[in-house]
N, CA, C and O atoms as a Maestro MAE file, in Angstrom:
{
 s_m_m2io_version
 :::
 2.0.0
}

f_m_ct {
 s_m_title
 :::
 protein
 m_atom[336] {
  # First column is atom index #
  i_m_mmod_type
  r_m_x_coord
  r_m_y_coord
  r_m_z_coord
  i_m_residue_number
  s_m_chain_name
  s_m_pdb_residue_name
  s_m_pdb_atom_name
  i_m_atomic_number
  :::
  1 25 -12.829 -22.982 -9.561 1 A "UNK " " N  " 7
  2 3 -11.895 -22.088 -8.882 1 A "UNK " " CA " 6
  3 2 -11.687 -20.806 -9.694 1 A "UNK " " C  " 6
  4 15 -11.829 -19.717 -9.138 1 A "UNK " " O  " 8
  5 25 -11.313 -20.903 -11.152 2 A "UNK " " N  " 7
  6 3 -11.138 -19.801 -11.936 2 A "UNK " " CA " 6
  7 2 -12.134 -18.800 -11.575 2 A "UNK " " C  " 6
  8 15 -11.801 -17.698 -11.139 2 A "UNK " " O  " 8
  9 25 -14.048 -19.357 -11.842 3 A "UNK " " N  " 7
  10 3 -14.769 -18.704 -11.866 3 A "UNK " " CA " 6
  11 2 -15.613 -17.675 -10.245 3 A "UNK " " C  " 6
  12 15 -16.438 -16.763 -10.189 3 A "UNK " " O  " 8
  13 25 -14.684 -18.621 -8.975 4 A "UNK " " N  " 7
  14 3 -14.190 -17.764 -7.789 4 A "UNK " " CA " 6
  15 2 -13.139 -16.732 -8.238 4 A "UNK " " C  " 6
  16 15 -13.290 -15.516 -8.119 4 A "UNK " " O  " 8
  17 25 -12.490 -17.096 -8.556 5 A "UNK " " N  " 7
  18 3 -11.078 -16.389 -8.461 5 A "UNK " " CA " 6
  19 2 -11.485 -14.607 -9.410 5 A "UNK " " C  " 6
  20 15 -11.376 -13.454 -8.993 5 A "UNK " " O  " 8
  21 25 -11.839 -15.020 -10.435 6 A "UNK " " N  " 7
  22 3 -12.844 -13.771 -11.520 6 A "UNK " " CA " 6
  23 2 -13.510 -13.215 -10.687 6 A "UNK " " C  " 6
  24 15 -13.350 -11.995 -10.678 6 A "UNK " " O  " 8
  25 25 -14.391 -13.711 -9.775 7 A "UNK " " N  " 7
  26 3 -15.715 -12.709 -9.223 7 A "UNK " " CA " 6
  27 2 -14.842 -12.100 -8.177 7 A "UNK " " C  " 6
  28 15 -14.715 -10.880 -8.273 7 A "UNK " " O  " 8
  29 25 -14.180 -12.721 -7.149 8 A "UNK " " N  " 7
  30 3 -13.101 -12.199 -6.397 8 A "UNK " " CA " 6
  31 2 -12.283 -10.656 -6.960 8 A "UNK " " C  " 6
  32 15 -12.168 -9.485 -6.598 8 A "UNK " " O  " 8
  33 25 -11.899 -11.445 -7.926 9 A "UNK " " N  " 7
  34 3 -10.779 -10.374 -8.259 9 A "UNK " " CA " 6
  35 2 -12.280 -8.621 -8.780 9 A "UNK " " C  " 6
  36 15 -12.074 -7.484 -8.358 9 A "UNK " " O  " 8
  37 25 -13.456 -8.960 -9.622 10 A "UNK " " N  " 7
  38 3 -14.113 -7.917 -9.635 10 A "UNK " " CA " 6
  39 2 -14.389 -7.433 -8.722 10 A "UNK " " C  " 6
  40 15 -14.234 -6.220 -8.580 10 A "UNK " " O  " 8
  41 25 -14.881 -8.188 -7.811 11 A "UNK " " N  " 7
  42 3 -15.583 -7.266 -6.335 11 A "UNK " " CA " 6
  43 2 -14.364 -6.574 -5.451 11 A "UNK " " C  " 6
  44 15 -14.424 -5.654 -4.636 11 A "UNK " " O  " 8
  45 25 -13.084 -7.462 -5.975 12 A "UNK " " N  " 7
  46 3 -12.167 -6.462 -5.164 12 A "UNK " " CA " 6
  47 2 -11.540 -5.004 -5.784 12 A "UNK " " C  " 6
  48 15 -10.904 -4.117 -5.216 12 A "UNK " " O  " 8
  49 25 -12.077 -5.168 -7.448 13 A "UNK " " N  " 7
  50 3 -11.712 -3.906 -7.969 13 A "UNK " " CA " 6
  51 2 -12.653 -2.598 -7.422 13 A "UNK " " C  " 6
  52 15 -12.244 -1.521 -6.990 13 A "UNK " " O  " 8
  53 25 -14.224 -3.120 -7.608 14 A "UNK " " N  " 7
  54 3 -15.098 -2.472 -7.663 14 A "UNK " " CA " 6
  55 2 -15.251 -1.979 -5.942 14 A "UNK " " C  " 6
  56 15 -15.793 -0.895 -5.729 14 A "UNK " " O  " 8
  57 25 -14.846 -2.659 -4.973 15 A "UNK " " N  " 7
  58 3 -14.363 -1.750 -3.483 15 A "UNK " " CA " 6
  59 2 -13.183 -0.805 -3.596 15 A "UNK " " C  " 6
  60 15 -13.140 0.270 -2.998 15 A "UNK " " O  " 8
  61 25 -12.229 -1.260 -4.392 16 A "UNK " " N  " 7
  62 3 -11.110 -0.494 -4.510 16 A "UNK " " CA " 6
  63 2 -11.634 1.039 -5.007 16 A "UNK " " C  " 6
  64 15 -11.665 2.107 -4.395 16 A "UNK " " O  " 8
  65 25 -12.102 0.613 -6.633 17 A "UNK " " N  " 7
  66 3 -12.943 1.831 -6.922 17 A "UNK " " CA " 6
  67 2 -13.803 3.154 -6.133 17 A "UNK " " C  " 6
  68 15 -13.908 4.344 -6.432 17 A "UNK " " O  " 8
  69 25 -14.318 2.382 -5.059 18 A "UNK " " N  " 7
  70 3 -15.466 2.874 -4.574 18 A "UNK " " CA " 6
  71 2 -14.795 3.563 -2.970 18 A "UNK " " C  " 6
  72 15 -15.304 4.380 -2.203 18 A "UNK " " O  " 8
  73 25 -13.589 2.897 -2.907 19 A "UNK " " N  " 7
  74 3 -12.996 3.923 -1.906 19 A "UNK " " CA " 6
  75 2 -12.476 4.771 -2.548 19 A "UNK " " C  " 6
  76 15 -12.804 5.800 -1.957 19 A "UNK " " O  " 8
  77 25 -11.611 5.168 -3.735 20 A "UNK " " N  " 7
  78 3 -11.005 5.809 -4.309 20 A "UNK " " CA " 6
  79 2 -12.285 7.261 -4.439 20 A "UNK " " C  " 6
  80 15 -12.265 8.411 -4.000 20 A "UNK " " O  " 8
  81 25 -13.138 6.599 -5.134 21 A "UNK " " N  " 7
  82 3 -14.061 7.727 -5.536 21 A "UNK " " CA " 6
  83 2 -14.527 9.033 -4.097 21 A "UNK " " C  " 6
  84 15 -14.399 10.256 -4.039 21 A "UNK " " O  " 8
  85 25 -15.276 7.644 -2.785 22 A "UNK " " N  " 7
  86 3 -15.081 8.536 -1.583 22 A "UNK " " CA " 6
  87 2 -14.000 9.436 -1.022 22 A "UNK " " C  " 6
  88 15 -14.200 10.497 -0.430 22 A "UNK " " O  " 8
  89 25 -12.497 8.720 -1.358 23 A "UNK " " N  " 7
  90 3 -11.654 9.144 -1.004 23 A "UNK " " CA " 6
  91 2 -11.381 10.857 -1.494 23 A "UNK " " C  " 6
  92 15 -10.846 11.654 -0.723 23 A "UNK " " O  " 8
  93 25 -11.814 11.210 -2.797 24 A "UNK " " N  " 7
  94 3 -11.331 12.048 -3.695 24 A "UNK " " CA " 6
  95 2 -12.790 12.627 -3.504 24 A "UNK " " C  " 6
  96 15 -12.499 13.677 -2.930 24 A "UNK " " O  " 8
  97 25 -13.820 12.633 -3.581 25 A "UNK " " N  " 7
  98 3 -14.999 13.348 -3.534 25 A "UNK " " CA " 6
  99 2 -15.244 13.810 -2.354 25 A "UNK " " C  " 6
  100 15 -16.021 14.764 -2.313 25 A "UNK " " O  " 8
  101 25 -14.543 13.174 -0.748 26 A "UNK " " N  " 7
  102 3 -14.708 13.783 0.116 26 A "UNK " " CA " 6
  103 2 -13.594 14.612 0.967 26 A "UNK " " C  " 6
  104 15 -13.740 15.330 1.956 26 A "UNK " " O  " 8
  105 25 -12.152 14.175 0.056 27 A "UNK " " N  " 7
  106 3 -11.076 14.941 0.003 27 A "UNK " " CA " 6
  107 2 -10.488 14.480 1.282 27 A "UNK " " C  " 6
  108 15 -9.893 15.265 2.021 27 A "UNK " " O  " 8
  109 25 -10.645 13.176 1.571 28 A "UNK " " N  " 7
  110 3 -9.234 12.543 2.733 28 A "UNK " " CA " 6
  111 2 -8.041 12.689 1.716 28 A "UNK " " C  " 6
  112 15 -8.019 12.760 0.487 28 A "UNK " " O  " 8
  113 25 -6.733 12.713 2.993 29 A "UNK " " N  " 7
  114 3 -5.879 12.376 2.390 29 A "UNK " " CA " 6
  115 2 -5.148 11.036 2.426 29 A "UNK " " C  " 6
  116 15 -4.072 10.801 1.876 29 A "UNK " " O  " 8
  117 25 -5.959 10.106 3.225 30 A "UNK " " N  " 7
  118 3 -5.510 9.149 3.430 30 A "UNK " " CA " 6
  119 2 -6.610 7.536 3.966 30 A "UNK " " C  " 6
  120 15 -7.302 7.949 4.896 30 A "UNK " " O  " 8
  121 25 -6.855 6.455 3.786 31 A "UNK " " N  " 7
  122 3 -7.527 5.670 3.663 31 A "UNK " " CA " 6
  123 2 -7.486 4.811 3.848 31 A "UNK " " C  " 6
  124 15 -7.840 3.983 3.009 31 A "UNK " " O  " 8
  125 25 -6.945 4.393 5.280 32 A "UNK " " N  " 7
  126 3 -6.655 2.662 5.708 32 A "UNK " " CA " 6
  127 2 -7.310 1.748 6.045 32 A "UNK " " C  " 6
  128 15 -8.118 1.939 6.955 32 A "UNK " " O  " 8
  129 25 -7.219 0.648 5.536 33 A "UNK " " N  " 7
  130 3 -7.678 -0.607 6.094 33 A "UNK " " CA " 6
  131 2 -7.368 -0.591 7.927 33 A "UNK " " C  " 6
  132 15 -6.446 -0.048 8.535 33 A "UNK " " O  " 8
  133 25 -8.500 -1.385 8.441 34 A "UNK " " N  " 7
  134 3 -8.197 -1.442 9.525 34 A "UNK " " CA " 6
  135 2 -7.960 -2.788 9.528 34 A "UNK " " C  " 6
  136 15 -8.290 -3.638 8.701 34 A "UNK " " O  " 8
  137 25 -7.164 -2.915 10.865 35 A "UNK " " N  " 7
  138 3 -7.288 -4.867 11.096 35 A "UNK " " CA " 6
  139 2 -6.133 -4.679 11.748 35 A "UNK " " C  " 6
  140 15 -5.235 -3.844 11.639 35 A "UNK " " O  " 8
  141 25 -6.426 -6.172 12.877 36 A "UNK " " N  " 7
  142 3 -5.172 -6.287 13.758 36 A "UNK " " CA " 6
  143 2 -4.862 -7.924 13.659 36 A "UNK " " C  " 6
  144 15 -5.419 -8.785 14.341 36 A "UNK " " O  " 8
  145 25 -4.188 -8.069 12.993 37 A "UNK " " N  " 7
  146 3 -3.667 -9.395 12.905 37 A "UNK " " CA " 6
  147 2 -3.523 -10.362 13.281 37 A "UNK " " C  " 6
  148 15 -3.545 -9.766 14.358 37 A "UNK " " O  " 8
  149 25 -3.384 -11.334 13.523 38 A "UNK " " N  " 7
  150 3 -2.589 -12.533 14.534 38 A "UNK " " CA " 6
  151 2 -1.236 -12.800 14.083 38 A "UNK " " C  " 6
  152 15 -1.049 -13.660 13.222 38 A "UNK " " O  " 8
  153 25 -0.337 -12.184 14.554 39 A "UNK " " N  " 7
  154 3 0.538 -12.494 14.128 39 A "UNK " " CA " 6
  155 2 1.543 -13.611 14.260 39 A "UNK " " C  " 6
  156 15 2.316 -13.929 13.356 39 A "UNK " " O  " 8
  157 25 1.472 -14.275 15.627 40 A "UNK " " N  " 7
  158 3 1.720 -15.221 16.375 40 A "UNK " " CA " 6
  159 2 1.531 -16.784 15.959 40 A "UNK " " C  " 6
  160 15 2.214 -17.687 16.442 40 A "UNK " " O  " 8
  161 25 0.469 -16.976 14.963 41 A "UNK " " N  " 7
  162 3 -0.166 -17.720 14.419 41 A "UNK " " CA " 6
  163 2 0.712 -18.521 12.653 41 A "UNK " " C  " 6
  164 15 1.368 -17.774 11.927 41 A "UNK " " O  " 8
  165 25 0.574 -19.603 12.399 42 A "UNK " " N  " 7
  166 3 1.219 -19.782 11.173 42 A "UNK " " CA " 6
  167 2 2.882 -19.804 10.998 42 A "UNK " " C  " 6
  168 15 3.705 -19.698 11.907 42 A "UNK " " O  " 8
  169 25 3.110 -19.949 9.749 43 A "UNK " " N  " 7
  170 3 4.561 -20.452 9.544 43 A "UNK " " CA " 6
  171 2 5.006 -18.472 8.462 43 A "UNK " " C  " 6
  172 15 4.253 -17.666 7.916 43 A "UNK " " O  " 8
  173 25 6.489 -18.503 8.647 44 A "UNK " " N  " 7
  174 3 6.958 -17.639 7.490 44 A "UNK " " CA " 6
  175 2 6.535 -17.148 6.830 44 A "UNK " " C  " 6
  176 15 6.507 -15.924 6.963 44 A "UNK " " O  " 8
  177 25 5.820 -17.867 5.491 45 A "UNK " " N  " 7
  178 3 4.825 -17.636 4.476 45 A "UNK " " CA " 6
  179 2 3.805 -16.815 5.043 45 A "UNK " " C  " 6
  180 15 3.670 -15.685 4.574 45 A "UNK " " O  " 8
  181 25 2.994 -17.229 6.062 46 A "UNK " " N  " 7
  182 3 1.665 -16.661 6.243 46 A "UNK " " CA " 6
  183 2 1.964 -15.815 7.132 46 A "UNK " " C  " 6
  184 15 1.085 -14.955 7.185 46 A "UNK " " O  " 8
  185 25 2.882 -15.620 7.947 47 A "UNK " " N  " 7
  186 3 3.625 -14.199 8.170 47 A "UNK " " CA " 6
  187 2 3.773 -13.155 7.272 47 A "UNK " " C  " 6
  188 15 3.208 -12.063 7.330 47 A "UNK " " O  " 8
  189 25 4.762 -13.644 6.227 48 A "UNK " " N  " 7
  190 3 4.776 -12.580 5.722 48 A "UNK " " CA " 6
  191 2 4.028 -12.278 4.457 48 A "UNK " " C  " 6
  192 15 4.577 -11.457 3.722 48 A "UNK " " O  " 8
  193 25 2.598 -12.904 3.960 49 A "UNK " " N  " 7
  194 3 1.522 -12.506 3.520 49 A "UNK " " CA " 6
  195 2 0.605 -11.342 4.425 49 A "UNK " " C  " 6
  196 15 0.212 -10.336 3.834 49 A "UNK " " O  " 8
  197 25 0.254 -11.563 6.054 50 A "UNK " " N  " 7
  198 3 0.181 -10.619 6.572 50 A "UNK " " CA " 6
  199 2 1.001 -9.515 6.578 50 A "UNK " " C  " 6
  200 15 0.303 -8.513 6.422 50 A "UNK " " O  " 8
  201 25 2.035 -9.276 6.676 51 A "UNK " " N  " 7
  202 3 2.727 -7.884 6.764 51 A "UNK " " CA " 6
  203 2 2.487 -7.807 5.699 51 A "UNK " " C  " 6
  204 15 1.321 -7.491 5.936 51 A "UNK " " O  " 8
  205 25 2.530 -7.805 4.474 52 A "UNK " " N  " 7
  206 3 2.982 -7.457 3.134 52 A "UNK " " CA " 6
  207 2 1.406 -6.950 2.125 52 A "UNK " " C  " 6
  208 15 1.356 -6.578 0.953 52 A "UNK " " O  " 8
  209 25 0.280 -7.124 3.124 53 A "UNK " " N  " 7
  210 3 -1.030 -7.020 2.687 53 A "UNK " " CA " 6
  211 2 -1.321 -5.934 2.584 53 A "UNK " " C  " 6
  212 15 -1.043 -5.216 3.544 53 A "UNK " " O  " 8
  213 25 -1.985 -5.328 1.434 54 A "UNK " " N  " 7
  214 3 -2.523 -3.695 1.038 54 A "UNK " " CA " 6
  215 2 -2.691 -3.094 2.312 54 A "UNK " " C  " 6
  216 15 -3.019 -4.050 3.016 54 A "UNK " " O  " 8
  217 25 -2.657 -1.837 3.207 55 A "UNK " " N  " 7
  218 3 -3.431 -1.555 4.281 55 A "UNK " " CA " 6
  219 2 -3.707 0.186 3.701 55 A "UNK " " C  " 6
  220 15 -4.526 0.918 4.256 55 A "UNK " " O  " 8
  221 25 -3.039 0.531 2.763 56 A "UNK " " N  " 7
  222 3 -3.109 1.759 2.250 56 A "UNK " " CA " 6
  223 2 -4.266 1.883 1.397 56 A "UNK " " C  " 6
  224 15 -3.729 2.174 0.328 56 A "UNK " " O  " 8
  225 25 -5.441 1.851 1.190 57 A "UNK " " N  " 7
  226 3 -6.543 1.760 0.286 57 A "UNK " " CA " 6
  227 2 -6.419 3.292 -0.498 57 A "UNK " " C  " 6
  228 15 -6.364 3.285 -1.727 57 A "UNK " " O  " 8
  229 25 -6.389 4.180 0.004 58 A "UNK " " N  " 7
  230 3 -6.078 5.708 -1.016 58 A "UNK " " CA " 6
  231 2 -5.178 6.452 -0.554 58 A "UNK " " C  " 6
  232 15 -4.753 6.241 0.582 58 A "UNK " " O  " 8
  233 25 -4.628 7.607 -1.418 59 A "UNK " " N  " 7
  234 3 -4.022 8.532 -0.746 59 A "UNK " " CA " 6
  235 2 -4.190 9.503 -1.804 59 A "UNK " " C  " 6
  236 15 -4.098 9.090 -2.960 59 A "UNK " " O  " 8
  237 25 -4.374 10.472 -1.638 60 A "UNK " " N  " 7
  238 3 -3.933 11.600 -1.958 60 A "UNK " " CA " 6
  239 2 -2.777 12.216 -2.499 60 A "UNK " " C  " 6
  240 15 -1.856 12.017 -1.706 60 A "UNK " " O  " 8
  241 25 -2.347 12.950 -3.596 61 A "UNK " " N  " 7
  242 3 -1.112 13.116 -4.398 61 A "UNK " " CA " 6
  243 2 -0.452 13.820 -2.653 61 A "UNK " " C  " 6
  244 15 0.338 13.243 -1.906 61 A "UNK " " O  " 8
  245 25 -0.784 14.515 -2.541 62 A "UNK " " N  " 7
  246 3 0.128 15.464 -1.162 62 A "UNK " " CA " 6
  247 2 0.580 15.165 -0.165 62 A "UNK " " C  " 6
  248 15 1.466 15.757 0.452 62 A "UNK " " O  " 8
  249 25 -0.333 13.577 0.307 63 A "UNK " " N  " 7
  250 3 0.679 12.162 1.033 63 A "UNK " " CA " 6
  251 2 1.998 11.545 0.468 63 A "UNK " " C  " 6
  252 15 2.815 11.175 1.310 63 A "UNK " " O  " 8
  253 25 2.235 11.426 -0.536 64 A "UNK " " N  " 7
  254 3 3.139 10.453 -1.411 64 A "UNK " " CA " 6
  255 2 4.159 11.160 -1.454 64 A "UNK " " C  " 6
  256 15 4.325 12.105 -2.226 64 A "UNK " " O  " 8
  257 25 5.144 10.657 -0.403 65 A "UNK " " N  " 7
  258 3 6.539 11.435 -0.721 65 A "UNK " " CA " 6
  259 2 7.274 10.636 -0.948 65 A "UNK " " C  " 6
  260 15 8.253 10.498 -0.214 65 A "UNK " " O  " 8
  261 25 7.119 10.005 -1.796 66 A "UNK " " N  " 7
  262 3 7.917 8.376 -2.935 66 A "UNK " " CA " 6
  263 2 9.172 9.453 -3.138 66 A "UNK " " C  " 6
  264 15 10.291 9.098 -2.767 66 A "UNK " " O  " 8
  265 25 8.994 10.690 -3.694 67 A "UNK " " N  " 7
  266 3 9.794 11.419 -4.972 67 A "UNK " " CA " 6
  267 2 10.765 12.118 -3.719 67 A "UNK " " C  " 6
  268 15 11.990 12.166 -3.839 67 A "UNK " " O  " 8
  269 25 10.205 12.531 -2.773 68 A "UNK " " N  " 7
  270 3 10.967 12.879 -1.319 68 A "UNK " " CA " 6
  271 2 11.987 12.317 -1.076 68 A "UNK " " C  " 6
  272 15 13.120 12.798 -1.055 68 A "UNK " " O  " 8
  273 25 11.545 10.890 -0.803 69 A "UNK " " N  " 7
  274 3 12.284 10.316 -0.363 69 A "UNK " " CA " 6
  275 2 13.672 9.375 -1.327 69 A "UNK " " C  " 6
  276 15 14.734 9.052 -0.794 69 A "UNK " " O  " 8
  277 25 13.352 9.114 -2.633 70 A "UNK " " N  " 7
  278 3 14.024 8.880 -3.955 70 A "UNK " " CA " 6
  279 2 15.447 10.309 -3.671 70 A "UNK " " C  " 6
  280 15 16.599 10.153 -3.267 70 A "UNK " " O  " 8
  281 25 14.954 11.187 -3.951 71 A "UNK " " N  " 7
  282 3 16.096 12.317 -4.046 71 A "UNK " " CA " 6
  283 2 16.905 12.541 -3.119 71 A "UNK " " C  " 6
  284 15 18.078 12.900 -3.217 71 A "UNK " " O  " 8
  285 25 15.949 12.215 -1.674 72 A "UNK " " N  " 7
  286 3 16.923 12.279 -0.384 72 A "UNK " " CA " 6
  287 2 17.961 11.063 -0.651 72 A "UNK " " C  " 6
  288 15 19.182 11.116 -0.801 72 A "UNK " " O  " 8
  289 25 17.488 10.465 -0.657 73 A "UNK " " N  " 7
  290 3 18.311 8.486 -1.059 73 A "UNK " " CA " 6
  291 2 19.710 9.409 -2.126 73 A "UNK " " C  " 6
  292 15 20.914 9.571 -1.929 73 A "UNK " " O  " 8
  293 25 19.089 9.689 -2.870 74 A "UNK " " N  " 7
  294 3 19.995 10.017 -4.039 74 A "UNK " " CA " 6
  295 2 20.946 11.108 -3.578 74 A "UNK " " C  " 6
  296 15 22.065 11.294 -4.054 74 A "UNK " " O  " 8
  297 25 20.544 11.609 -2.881 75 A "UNK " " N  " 7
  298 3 21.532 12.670 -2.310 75 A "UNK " " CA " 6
  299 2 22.608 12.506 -1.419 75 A "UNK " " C  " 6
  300 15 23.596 13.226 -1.279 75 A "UNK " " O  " 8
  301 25 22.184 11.094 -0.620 76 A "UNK " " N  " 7
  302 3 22.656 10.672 0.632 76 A "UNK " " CA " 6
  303 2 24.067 10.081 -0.107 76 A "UNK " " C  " 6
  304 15 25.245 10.253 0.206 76 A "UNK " " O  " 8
  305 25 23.457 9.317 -1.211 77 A "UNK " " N  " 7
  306 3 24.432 7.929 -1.875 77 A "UNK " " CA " 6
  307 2 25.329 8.792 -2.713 77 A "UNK " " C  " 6
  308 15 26.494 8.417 -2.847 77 A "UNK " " O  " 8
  309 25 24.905 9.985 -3.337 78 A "UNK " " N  " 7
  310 3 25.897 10.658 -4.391 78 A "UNK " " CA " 6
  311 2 27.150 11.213 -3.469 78 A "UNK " " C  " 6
  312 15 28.369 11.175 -3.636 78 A "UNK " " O  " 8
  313 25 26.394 11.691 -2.526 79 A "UNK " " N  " 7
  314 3 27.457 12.194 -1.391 79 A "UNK " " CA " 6
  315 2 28.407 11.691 -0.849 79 A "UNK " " C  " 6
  316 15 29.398 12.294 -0.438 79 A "UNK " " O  " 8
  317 25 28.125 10.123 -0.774 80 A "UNK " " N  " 7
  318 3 28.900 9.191 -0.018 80 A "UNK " " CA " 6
  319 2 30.123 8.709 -1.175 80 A "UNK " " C  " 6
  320 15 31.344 8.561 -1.114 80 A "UNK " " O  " 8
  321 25 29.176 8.570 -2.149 81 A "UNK " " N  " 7
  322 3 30.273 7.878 -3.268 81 A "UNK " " CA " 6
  323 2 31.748 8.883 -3.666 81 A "UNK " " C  " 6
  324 15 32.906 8.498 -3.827 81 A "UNK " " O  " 8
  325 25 31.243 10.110 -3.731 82 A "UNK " " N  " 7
  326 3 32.183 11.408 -3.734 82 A "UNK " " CA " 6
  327 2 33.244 11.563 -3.257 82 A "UNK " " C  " 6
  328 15 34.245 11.954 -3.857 82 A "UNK " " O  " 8
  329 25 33.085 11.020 -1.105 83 A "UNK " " N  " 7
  330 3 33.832 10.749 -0.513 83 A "UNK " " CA " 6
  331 2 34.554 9.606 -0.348 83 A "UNK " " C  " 6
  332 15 35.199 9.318 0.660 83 A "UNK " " O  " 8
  333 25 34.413 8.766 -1.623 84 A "UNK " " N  " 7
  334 3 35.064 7.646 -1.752 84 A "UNK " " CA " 6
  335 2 36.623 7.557 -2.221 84 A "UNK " " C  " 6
  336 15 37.176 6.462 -2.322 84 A "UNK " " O  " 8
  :::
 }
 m_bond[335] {
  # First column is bond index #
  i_m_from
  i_m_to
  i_m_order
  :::
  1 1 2 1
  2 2 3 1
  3 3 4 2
  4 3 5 1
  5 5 6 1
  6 6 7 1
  7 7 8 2
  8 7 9 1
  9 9 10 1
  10 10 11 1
  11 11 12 2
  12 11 13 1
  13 13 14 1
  14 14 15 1
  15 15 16 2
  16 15 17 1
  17 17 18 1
  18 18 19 1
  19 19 20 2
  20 19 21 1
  21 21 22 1
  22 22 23 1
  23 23 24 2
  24 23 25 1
  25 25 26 1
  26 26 27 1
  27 27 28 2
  28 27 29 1
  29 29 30 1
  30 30 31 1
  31 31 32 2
  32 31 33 1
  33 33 34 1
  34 34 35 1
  35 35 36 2
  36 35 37 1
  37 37 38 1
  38 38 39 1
  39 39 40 2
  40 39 41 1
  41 41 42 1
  42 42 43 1
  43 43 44 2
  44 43 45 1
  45 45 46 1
  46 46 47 1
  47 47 48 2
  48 47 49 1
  49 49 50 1
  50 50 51 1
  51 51 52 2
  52 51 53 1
  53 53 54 1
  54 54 55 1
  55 55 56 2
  56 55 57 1
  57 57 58 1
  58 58 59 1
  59 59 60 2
  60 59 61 1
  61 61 62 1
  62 62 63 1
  63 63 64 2
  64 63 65 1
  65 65 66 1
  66 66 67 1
  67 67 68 2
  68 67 69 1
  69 69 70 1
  70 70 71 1
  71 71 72 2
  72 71 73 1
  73 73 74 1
  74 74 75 1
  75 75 76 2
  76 75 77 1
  77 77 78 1
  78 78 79 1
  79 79 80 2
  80 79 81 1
  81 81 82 1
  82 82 83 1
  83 83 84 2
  84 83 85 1
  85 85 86 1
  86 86 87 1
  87 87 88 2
  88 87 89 1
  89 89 90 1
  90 90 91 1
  91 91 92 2
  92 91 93 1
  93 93 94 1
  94 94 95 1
  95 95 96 2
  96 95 97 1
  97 97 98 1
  98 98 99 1
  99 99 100 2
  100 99 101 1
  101 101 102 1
  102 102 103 1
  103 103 104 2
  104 103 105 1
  105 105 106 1
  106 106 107 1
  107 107 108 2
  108 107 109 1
  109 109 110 1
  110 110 111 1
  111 111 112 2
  112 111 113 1
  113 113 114 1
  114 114 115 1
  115 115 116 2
  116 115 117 1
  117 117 118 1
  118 118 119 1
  119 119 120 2
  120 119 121 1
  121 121 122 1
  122 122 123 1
  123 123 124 2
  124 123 125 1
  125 125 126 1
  126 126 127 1
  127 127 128 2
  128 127 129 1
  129 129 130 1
  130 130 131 1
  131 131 132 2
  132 131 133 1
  133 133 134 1
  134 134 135 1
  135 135 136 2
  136 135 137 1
  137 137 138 1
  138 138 139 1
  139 139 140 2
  140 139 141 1
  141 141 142 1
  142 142 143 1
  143 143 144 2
  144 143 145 1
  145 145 146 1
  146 146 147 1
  147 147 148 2
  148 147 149 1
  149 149 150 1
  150 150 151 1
  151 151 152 2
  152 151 153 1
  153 153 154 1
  154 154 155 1
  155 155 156 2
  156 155 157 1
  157 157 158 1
  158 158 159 1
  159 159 160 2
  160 159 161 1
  161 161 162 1
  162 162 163 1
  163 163 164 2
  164 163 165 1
  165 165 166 1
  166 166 167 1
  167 167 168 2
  168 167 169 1
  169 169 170 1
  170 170 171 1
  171 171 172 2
  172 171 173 1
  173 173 174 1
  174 174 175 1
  175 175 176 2
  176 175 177 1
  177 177 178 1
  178 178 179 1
  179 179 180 2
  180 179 181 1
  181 181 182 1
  182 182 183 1
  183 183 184 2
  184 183 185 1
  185 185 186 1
  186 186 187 1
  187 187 188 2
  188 187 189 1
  189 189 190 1
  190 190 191 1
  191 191 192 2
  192 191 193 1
  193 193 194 1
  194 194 195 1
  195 195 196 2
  196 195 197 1
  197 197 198 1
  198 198 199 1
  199 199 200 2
  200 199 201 1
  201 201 202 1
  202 202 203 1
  203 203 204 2
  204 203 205 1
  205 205 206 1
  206 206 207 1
  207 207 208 2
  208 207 209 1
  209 209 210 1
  210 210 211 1
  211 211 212 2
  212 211 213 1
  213 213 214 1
  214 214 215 1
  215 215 216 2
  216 215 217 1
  217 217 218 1
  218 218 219 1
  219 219 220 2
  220 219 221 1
  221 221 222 1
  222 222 223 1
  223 223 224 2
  224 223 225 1
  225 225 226 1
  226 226 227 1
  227 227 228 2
  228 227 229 1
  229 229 230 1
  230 230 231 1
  231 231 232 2
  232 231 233 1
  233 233 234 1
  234 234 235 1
  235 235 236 2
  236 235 237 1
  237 237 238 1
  238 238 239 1
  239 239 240 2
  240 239 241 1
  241 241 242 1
  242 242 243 1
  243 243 244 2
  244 243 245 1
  245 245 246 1
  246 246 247 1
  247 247 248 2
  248 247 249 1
  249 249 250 1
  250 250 251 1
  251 251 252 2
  252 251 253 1
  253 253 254 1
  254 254 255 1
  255 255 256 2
  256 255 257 1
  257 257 258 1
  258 258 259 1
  259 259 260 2
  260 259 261 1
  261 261 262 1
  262 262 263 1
  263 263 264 2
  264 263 265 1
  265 265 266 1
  266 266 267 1
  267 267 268 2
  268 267 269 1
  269 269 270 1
  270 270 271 1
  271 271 272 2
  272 271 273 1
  273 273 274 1
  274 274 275 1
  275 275 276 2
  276 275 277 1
  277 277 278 1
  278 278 279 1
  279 279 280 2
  280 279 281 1
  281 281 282 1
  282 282 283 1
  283 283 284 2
  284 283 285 1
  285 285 286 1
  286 286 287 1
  287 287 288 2
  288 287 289 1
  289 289 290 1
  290 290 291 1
  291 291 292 2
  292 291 293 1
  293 293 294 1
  294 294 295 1
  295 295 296 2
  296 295 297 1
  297 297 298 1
  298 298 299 1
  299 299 300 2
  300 299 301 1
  301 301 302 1
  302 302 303 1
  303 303 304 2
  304 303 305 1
  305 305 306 1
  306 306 307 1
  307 307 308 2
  308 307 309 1
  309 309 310 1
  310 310 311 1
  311 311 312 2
  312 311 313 1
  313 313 314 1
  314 314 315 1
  315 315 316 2
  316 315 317 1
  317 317 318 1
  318 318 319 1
  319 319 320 2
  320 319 321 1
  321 321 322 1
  322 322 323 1
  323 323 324 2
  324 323 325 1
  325 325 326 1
  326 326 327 1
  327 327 328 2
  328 327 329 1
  329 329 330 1
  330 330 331 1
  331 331 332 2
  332 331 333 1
  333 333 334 1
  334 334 335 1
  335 335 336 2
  :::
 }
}
């Protein structure tokens, strides 16, 4: 199992890699997995292993509004607490 689990885990770096590189050499800004699920299928767990599965394979710094959305948050909550 270990020695699945090792080759697994390389071949999934070395796709990861290899979208990244397309991603940036051909200048997307963005890089999704496709797939449509069953969602209907299975218990909790394997529910929410599907939702919770990579579907973002690259992005681009000029997609990522992590920092956008952090400051808006922060702005929202400083504001609120003020009016406390």
């Amino acid at each position: 199992m270990k020695k699945y689990k090792d080759y697994f885990e390389s071949l999934y770096t070395e796709v990861c890699k290899e979208v990244e590189d397309i991603g940036k050499r051909e200048q997307y800004d963005l890089i999704i997995k496709k797939e449509e699920p069953e969602l209907q299928s299975g218990g909790i767990s394997e529910l929410q292993f599907k939702v919770g599965i990579k579907t973002v394979l690259y992005h681009s710094t000029e997609v990522d509004i992590t920092t956008q959305v952090i400051d808006n948050l922060n702005k929202k909550y400083s504001a609120a607490s003020k009016g406390k």
